[in-house]
VOGU-3710 file (C-alpha; in Angstrom, 3 decimals, decimal comma):
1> xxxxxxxxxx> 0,000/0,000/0,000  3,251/2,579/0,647  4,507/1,684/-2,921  0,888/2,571/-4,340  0,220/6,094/-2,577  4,021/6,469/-3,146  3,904/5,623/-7,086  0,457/7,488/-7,591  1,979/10,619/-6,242  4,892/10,758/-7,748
11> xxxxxxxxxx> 2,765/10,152/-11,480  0,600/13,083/-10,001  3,901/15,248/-9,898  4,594/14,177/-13,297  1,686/14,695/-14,856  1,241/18,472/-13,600  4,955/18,937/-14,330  3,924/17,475/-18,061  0,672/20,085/-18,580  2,000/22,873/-16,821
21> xxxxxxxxxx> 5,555/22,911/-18,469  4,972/21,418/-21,496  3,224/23,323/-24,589  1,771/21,231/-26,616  -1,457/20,720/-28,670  -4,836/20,016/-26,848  -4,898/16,373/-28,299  -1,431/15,525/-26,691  -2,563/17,095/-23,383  -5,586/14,759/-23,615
31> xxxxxxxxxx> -4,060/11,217/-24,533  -1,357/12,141/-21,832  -3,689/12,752/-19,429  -5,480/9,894/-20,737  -2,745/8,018/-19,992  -1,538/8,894/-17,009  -5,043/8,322/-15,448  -5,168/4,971/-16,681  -1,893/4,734/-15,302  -3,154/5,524/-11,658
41> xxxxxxxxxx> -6,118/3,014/-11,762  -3,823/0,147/-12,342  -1,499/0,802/-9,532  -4,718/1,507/-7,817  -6,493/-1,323/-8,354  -3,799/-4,356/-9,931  -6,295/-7,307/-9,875  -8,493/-5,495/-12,740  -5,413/-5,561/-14,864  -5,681/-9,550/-14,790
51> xxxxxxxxxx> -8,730/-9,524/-15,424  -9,038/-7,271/-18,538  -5,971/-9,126/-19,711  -7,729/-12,190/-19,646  -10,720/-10,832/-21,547  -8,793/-9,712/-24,329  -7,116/-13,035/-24,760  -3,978/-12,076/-22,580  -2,719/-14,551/-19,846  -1,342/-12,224/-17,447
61> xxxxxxxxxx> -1,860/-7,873/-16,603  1,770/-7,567/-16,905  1,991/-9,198/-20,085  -0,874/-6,236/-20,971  1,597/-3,911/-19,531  4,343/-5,325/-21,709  2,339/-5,093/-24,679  0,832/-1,638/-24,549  4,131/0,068/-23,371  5,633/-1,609/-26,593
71> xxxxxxxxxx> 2,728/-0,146/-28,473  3,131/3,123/-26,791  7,150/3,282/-27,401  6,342/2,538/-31,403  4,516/5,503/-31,470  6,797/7,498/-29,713  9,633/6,903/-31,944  7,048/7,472/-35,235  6,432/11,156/-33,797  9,654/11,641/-32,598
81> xxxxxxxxxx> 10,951/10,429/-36,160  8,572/12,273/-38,197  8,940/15,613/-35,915  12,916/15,269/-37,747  11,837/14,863/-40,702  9,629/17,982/-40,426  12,957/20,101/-38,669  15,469/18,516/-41,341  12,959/19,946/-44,168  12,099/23,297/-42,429
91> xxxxxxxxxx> 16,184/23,616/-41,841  16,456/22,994/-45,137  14,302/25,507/-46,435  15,925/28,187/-44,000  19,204/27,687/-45,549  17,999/27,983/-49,341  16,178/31,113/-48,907  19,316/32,518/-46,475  21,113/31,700/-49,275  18,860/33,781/-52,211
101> xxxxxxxxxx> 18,698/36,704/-49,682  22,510/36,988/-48,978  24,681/36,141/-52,083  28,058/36,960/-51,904  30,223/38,224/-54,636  32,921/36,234/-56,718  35,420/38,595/-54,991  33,780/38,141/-51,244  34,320/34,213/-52,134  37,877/34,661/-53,177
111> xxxxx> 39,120/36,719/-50,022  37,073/33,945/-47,634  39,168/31,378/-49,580  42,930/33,161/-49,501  42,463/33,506/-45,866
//
């Protein structure tokens, strides 16, 4: 019972550290405090993960656990992935139009190259 009011307050902390620090979009406040809530009811109440584990064809709740944190991570690294792909391509743009807005001259790029 220590671990559980222990565990559930230090999620608590997290999760007001999370929407108070963070700024993100109103979905991504949502599913994380989705998530964290759901979070709280299984260390809550740990018999009911069995049990929905079961229904959905799942021996054991921590093999749930396993299997939705491995979901979970997946997604992670697809958003984390496509957030540099969207950086890399607005970087990318940055530098071309820096580059139409301040040409040098052929004699600027001969006295950068003597020394």
């Amino acid at each position: 019972m220590i671990f559980q009011i222990f565990f559930v307050a230090l999620v608590i902390i997290c999760l007001v550290y999370f929407l108070v620090i963070s700024k993100t979009s109103a979905f991504q406040r949502l599913f994380v405090l989705f998530s964290f809530g759901l979070g709280i009811l299984c260390i809550l109440f740990p018999g009911s993960l069995n049990t929905i584990a079961q229904y959905v064809g799942i021996g054991r709740g921590a093999d749930l656990i396993l299997y939705i944190t491995t979901l979970y991570l997946f997604c992670v690294s697809i958003n984390f992935y496509l957030r540099f792909k969207r950086q890399e391509q607005q970087i990318t743009l940055l530098v071309r139009n820096l580059a139409l807005v301040t040409p040098k001259s052929p004699r600027a790029r001969s006295e950068d190259s003597s020394g």
